[in-house]
Structures are given as C-alpha cells and as structure tokens.
N, CA and C of each residue as an Amber inpcrd file, in Angstrom:
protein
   615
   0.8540000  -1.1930000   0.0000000   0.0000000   0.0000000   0.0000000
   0.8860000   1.2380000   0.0000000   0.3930000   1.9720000  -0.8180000
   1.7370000   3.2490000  -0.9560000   0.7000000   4.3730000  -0.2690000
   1.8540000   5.5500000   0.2100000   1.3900000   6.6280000   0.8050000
   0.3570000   7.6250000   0.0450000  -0.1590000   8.3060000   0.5870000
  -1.4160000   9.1420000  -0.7280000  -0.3730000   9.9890000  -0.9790000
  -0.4930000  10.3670000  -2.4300000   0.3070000  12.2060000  -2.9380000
   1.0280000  12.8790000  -1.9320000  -0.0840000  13.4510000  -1.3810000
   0.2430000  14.7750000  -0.2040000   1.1040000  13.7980000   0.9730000
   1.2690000  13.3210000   1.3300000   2.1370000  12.4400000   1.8650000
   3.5810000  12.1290000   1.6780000   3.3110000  11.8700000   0.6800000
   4.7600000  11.7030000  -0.2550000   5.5310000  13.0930000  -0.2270000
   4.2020000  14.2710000  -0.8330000   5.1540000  15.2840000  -1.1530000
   5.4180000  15.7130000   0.4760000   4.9550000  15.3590000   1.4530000
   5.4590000  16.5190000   2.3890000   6.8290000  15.5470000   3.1210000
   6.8620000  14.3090000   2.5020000   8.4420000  13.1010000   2.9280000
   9.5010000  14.1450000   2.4080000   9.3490000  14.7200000   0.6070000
   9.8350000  15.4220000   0.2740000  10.6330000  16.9080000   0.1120000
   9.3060000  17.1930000   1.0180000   9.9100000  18.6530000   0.9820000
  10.8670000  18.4540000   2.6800000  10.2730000  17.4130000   3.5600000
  11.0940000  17.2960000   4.9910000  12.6610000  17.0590000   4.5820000
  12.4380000  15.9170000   3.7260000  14.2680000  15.4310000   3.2150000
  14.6920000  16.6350000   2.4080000  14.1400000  17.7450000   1.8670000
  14.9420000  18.6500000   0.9000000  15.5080000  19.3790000   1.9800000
  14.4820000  20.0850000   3.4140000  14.4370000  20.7860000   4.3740000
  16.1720000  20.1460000   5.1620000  15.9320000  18.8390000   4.9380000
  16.8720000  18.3010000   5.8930000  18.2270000  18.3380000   5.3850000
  17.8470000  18.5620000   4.4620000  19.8470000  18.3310000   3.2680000
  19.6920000  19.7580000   3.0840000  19.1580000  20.8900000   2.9880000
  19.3400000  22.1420000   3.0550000  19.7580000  22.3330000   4.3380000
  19.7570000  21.9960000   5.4620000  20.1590000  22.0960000   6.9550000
  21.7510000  21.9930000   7.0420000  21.7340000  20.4780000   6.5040000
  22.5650000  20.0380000   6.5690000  23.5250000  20.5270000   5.9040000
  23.7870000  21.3560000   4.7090000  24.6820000  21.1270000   3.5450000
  24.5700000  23.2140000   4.1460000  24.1050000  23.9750000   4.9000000
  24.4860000  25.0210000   5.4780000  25.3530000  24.9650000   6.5980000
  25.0210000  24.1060000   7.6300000  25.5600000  23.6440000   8.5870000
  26.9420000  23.3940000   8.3170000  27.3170000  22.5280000   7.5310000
  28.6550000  22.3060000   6.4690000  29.6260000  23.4470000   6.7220000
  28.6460000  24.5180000   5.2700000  29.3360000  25.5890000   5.0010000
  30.0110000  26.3240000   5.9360000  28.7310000  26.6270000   7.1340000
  29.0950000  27.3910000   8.2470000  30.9550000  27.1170000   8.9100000
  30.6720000  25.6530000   9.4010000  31.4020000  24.8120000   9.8830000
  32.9490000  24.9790000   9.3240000  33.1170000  24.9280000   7.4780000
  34.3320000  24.8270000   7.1250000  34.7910000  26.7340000   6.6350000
  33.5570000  26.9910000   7.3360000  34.1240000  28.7690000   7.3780000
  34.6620000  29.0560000   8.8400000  34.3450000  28.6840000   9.3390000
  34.8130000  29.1470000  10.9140000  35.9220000  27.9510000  10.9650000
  36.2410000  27.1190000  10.3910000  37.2480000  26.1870000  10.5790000
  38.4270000  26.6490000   9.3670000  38.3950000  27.2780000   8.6380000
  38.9020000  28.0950000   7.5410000  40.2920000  28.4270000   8.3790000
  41.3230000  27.7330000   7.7960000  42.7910000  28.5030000   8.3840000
  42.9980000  30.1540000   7.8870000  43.8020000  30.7840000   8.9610000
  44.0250000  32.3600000   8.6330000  44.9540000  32.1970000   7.5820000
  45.1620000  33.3490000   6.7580000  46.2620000  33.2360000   5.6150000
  47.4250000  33.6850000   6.6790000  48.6960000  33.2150000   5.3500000
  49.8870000  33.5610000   6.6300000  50.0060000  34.5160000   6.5000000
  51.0350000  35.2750000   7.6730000  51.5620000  36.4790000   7.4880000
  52.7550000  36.6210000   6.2660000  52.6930000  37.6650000   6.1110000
  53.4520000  37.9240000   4.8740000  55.0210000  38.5990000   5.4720000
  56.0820000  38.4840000   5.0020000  57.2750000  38.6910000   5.5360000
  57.6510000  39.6450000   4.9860000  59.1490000  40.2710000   5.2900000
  59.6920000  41.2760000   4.5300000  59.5940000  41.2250000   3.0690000
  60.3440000  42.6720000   2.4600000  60.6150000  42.2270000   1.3160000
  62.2860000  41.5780000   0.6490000  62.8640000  41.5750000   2.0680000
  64.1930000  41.1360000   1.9460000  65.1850000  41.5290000   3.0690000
  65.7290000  40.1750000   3.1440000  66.8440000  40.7510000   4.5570000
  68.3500000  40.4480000   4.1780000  69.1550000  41.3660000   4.5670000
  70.2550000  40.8270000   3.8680000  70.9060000  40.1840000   5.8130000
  71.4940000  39.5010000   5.2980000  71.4990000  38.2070000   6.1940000
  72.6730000  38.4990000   7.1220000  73.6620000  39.4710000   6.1440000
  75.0790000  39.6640000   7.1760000  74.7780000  40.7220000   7.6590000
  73.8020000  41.9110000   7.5430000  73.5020000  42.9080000   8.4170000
  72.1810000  41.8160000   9.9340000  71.5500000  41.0010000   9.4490000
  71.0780000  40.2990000  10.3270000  71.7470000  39.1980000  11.4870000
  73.2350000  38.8720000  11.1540000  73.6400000  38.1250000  12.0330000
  74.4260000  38.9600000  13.2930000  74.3750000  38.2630000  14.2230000
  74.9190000  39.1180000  15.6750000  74.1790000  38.4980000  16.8190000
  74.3740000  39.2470000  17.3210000  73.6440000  38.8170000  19.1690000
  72.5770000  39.4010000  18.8010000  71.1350000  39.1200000  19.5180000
  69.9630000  39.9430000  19.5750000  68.8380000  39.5420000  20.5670000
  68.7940000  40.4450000  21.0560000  67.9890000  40.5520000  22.5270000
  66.8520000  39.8220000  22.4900000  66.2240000  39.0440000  23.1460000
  64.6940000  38.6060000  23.4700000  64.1340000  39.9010000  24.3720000
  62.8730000  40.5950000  23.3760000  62.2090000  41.3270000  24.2410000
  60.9420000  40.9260000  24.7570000  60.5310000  39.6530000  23.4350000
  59.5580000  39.2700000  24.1320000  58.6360000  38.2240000  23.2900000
  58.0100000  37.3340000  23.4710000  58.0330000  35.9070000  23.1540000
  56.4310000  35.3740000  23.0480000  55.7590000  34.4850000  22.3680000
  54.7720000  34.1960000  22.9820000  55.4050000  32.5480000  23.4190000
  54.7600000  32.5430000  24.8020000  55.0170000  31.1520000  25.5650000
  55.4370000  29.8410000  24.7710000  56.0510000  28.9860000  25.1540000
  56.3060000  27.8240000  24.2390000  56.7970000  26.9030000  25.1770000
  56.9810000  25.5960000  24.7160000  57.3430000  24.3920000  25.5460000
  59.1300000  24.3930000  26.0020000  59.8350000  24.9900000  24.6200000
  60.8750000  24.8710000  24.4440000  61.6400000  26.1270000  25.8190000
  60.8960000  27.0370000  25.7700000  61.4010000  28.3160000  26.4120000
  60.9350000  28.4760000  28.1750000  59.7600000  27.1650000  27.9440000
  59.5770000  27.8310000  29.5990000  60.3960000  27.4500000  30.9260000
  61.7390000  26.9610000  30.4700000  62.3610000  26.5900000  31.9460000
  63.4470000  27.9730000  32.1170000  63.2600000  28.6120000  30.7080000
  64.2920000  30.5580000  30.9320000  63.1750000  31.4110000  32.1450000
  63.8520000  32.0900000  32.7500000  63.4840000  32.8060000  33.4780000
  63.7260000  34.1310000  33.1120000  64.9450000  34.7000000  32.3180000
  65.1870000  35.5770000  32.4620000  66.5310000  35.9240000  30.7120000
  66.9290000  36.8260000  30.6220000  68.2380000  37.5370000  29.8630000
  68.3090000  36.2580000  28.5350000  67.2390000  35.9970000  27.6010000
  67.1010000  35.7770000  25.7490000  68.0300000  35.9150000  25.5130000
  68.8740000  35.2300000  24.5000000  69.3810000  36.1820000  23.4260000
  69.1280000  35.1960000  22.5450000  69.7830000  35.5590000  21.4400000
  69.9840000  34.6850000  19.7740000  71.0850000  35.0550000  19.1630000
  72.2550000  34.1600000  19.0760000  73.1750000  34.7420000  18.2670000
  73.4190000  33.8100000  16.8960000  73.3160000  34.4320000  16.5200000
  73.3270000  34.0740000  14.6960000  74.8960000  34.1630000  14.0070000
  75.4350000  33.2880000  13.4150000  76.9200000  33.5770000  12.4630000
  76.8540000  32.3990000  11.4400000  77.5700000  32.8460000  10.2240000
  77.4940000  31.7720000   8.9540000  78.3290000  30.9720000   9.1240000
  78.1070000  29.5130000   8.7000000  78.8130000  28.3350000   8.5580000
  79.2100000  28.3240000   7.3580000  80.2130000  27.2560000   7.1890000
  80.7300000  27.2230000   5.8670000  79.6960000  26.4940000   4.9580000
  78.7940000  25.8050000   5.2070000  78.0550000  25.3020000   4.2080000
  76.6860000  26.1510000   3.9700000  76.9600000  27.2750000   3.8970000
  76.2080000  27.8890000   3.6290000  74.8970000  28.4080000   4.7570000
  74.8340000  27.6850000   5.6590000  73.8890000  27.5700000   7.0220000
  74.0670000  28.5580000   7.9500000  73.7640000  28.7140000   8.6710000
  73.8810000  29.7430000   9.6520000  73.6780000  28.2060000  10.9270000
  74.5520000  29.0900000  12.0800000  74.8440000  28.3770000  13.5870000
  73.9020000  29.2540000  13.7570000  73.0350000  28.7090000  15.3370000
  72.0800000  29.8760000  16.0890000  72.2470000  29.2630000  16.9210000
  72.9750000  30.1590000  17.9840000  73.2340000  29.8280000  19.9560000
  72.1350000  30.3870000  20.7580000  71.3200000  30.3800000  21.1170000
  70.0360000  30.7810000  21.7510000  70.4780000  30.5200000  23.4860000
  70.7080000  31.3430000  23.8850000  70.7900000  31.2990000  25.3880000
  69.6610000  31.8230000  26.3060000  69.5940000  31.4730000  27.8590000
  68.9130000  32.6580000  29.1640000  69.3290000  31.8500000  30.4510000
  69.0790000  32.8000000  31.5040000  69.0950000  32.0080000  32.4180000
  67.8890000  31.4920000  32.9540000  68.5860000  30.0810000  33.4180000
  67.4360000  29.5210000  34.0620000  66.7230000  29.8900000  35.1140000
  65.7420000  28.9860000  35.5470000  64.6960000  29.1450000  36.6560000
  65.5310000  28.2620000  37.7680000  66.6870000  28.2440000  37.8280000
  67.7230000  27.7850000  38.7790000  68.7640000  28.9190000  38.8740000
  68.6590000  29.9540000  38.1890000  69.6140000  30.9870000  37.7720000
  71.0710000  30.3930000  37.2970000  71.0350000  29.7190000  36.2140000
  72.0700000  29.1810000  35.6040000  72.1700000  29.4510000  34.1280000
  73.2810000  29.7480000  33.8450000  72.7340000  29.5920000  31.9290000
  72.8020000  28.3130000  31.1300000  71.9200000  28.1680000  30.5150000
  71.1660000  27.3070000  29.4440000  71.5400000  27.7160000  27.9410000
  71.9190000  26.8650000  27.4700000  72.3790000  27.3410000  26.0290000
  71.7260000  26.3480000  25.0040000  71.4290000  26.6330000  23.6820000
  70.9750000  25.5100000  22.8300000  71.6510000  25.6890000  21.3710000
  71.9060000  24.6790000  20.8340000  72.6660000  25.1600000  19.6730000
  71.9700000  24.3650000  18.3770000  71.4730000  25.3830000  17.6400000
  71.0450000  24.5570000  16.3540000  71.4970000  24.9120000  15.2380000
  70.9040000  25.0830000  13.9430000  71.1440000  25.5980000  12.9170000
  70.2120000  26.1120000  12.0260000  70.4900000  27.1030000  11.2790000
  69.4220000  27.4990000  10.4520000  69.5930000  27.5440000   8.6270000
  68.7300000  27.1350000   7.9900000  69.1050000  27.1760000   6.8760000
  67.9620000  28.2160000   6.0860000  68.1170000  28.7500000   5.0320000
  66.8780000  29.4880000   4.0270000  66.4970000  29.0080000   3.1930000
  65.2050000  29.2540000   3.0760000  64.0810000  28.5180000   1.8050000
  63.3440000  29.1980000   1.3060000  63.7600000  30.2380000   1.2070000
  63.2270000  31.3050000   0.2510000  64.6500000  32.3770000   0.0880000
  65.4990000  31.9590000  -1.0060000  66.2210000  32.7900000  -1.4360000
  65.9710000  34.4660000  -1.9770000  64.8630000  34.5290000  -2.3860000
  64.5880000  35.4830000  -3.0130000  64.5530000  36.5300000  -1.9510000
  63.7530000  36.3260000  -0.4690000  63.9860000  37.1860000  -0.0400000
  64.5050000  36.8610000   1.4940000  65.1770000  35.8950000   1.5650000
  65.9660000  35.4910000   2.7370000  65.2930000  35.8190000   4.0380000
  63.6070000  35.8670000   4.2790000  63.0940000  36.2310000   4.8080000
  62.4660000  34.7330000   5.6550000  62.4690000  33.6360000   4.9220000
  61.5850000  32.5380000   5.4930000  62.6040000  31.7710000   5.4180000
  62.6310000  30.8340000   6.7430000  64.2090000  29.8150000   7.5910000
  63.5710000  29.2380000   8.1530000  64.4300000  27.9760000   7.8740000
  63.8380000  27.1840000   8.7310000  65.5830000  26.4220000   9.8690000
  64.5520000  26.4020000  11.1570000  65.7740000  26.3740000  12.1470000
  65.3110000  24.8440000  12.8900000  66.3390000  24.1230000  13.5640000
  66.4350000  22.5990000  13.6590000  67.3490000  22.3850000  14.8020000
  67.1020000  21.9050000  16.1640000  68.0530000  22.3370000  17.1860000
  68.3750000  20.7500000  17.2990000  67.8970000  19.6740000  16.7310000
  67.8500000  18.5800000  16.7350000  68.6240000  17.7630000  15.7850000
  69.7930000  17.3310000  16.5140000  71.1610000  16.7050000  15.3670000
  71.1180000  14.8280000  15.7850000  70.8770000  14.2020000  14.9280000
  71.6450000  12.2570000  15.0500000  72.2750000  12.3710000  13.8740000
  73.5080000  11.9490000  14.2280000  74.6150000  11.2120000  13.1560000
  74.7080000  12.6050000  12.3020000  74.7210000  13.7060000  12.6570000
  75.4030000  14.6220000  11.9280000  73.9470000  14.7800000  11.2930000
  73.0140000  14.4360000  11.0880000  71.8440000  15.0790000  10.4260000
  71.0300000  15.8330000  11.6410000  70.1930000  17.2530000  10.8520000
  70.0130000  17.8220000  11.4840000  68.2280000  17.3450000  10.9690000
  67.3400000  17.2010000  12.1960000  65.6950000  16.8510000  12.4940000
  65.4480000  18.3030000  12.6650000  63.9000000  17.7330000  12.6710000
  62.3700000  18.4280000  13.1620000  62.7830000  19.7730000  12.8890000
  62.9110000  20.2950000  11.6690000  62.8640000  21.9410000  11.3990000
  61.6710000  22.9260000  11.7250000  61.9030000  23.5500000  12.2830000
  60.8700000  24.4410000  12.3670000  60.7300000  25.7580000  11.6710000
  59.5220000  26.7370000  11.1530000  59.4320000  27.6900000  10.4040000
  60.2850000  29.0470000  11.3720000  60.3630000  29.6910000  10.5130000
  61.2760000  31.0850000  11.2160000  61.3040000  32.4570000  10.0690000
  60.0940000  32.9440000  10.2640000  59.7220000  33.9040000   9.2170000
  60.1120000  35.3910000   9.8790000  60.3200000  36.0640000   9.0690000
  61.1880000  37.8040000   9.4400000  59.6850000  38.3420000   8.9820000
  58.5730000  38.8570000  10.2230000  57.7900000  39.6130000   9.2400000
  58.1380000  41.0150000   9.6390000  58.8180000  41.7560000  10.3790000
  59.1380000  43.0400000  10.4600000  61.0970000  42.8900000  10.6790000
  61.4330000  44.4410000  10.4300000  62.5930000  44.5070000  10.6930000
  62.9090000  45.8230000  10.2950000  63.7680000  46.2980000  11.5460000
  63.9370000  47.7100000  11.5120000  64.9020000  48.2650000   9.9820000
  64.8540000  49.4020000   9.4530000  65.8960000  50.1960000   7.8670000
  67.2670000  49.6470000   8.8150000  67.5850000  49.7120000  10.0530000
  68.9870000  49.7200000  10.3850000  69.6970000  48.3590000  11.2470000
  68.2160000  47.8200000  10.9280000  68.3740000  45.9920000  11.9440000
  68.6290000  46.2960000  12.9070000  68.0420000  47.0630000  13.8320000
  68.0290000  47.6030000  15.2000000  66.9000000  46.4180000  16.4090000
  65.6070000  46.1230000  15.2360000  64.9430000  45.2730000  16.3890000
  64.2560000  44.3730000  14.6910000  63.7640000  43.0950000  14.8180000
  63.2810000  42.1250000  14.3920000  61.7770000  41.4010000  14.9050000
  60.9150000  41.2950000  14.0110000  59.6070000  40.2580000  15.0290000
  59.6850000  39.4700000  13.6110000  59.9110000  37.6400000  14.5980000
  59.8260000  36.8020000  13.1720000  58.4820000  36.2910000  14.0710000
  57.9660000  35.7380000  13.2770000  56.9910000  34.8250000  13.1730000
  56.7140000  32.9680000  12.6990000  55.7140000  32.6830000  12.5910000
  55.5520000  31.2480000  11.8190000  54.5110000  31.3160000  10.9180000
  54.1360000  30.8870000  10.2560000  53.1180000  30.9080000   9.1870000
  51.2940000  30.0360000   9.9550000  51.5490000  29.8190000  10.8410000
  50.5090000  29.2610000  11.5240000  49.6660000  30.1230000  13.2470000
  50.8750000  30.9610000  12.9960000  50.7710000  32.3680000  14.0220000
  50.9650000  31.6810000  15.5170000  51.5960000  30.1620000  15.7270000
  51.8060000  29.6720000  16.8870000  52.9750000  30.2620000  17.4070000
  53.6840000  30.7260000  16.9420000  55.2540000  31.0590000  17.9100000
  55.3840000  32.4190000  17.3890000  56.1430000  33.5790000  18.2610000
  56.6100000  34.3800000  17.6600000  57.3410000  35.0590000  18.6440000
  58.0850000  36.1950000  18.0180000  59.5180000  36.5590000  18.8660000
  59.4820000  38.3760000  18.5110000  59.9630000  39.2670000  19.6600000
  60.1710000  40.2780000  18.8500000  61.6640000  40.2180000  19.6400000
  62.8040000  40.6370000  18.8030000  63.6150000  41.1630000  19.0180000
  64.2580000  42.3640000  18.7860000  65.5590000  42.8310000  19.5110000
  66.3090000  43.6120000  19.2620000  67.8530000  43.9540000  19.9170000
  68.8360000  44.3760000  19.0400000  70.2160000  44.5510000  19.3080000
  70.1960000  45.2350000  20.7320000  69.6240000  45.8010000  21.6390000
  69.6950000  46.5050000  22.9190000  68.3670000  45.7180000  23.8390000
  68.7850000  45.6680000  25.5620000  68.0640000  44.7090000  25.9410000
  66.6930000  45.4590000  25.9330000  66.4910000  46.3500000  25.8160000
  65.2960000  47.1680000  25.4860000  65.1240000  48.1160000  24.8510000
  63.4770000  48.2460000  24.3030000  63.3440000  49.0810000  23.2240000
  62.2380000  50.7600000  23.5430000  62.5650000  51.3360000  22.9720000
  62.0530000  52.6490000  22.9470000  59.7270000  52.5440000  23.1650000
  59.3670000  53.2040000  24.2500000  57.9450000  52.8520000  23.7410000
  57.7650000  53.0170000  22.5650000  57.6590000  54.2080000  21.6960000
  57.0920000  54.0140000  20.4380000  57.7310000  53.2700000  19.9710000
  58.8250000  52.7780000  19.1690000  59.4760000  51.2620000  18.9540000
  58.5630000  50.5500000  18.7520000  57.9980000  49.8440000  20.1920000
  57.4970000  48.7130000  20.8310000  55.7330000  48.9010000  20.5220000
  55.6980000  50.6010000  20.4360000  54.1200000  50.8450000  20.0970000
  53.8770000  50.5790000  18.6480000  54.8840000  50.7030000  17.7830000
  55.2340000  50.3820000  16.2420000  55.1730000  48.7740000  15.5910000
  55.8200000  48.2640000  16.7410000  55.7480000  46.9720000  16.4400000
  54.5210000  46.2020000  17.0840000  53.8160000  46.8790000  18.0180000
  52.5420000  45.8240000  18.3640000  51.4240000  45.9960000  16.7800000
  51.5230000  47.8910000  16.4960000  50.9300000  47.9350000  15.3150000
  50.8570000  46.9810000  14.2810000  51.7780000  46.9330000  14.1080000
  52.3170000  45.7180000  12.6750000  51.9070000  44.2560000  13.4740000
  52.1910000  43.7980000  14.4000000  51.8350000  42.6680000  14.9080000
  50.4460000  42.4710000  14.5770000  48.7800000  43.3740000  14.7880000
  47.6500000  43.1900000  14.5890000  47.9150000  43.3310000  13.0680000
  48.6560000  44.5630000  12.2610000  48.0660000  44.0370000  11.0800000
  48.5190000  42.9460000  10.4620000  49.8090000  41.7010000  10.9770000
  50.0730000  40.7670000  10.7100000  48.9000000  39.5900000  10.9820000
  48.0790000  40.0040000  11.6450000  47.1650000  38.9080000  12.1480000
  47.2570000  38.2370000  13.6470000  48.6190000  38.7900000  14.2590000
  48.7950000  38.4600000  15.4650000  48.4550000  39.2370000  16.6190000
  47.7970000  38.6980000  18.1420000  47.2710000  39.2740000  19.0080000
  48.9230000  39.9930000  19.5840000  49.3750000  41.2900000  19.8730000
  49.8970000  41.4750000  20.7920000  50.3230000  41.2750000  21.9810000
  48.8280000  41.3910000  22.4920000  48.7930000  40.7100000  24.1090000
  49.4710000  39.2060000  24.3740000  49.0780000  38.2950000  23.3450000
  50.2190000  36.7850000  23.1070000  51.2530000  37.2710000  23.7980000
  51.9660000  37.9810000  23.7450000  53.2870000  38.4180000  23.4820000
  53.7680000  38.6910000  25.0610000  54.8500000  37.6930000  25.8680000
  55.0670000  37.9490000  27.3710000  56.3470000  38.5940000  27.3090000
  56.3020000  39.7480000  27.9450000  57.9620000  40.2300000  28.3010000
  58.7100000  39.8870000  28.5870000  59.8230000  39.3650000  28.1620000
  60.9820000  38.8800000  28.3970000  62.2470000  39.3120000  29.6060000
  62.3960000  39.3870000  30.6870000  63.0760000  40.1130000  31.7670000
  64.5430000  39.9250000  31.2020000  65.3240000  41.5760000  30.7870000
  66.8030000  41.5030000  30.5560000  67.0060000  42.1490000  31.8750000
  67.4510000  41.2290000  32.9180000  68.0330000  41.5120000  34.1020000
  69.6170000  42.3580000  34.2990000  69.9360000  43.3220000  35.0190000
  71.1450000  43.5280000  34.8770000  72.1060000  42.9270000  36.2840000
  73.4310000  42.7960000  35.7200000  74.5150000  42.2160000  36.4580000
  75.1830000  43.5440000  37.0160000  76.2720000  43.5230000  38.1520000
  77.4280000  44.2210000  38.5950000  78.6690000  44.0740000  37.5750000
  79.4270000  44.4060000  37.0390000  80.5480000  44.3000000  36.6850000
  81.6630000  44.5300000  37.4650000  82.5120000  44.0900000  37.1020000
  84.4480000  44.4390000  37.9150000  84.0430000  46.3970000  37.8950000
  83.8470000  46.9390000  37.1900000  83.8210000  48.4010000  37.3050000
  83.0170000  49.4100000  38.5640000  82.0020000  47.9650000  39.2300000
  81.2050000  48.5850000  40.5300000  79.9460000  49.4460000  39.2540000
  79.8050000  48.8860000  38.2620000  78.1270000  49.2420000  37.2660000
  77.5720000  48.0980000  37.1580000  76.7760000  48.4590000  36.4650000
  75.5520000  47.3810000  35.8970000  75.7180000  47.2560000  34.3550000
  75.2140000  45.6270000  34.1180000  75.0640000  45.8780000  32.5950000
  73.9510000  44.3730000  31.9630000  73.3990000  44.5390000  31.0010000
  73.2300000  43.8750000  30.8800000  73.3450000  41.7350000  30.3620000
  73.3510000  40.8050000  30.9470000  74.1670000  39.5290000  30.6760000
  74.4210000  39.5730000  28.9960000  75.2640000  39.1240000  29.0960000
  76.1880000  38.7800000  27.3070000  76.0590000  37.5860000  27.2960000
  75.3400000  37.2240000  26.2870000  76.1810000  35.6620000  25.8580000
  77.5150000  35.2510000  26.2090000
C-alpha cells in the first residue's frame, strides 16, 4: 500500500528541508574552521647585516622556552656550508645559563626572509625543522619580530636589551596588522649584572 500524494510530497519537501540544513551547517562549519592566511614577511633581509647577538624582548610562551626565566638572546653567524649556527641562550629558573645550539638554513632565497631552524642533530643530520619567518625589521636591523606561518610562535627582538615605547608601540601595530594578538606576546626580563667596574650591565652571551 503506498502513501497518498500529499504524503509523499510533504516526505519530500522534509528530506529537501533536511539536506538544506545540513549542507548550510557544512558551510558554516568549514568557514569558521577556515585557516588564517599567513603572514606575509619582509621584502628582503640581507642576512650579514642580520647576524649578531639579539635581545629577546619578548616571546609568545612555548614548551621549548619555559624553563628561561630571564636575559634571551639569539646569536646568529654563517657556517661554511652555507647555514647559519644559532646559539640561543637565558638564564634559568635555577639561575644558571642554558644554552641551545642549532642551525638554520633558508628557503626562500629570493627574499631570505623565510628559515627554517632545527636544534635537533643524530649522526650529523640535522631533524624536526621548524618555520622562522622575518615579518618586520627595523631600515637599520636595530629590532626584528619573526613569526611562523601558523601564528603559533613568535619573537620580537632587538640589538639593545630594550626598546624605545614608540618602537614597541610600532611593532605591536604591525603585529595586529600581521594577524597576530599582541597581548600573546610575554615580556621577556633583561636583568642587569654588577661588573668588575662597581656598574651594571646587561648579561652577554
């Protein structure tokens, strides 16, 4: 025995109702699940005005960084195979210094802006690279904020253990229009030492 007409049609219009639900629901779903585009990087860094010591001013949290307590740095110098060494120091939450040594290589020649860095060596091969994008950087390489393309890690630095407010008001700017929250961003403590001279200064690598 089959259903009368009007029966049928209203099975019909429920299942159209129901896959119209459904197939919005979707949409909604893979819009709010929609990755951010990345940030976009310089338009070029030249690499030997970029290598040196350079201050941690300030960081968003990470697994790798939370046993530093205190005095960042990053020092950067070229290897012969073309790579760059990166010594990343602070002191610990024991007040000791902690040092890590990896390497960095570039993957975007064109504008030497996107690196990828690897603190992880077996048998002379270097593991688990991670992204290391330059999206700001001062005309005189005075201060640096790299980033990642997934907006999970990021760093602002600079050659002095601290930076000027507007500086720092300059670079949160650029941070939102990069897509990144500011506030992320925890201050980094450059503690100062006594020296033999009876001053203060800040720790050196």
């Amino acid at each position: 025995m089959q259903p009368a007409a009007p029966v049928r049609q209203r099975y019909r219009l429920l299942s159209l109702a129901l896959i119209g639900l459904a197939l919005l629901a979707s949409t909604q779903a893979a819009r709010a699940e929609a990755p951010k585009p990345p940030p976009e990087t310089v338009p070029y860094v030249d690499l030997d005005r970029y290598l040196g010591t350079w201050f941690e001013i300030a960081h968003i949290p990470n697994r790798f960084q939370k046993h530093c307590r205190s005095n960042t740095t990053a020092q950067y110098q070229r290897m012969e195979n073309q790579r760059i060494e990166v010594i990343n120091r602070c002191i610990d939450k024991n007040g000791k210094l902690d040092a890590a040594h990896g390497v960095a290589r570039v993957v975007d020649p064109v504008t030497n802006a996107k690196l990828k860095v690897s603190f992880v060596s077996l048998f002379g091969w270097q593991l688990f690279w991670g992204d290391y994008w330059i999206l700001d950087l001062a005309a005189d390489y005075s201060y640096a904020l790299v980033g990642t393309p997934d907006y999970r890690y990021g760093w602002i630095l600079s050659r002095t253990p601290a930076l000027p407010t507007d500086i720092r008001a300059g670079i949160d700017a650029r941070l939102r229009a990069s897509g990144y929250d500011p506030a992320a961003f925890h201050a980094t403590p450059q503690e100062r030492r006594p020296t033999l001279m009876g001053q203060s200064s800040p720790l050196q690598p």
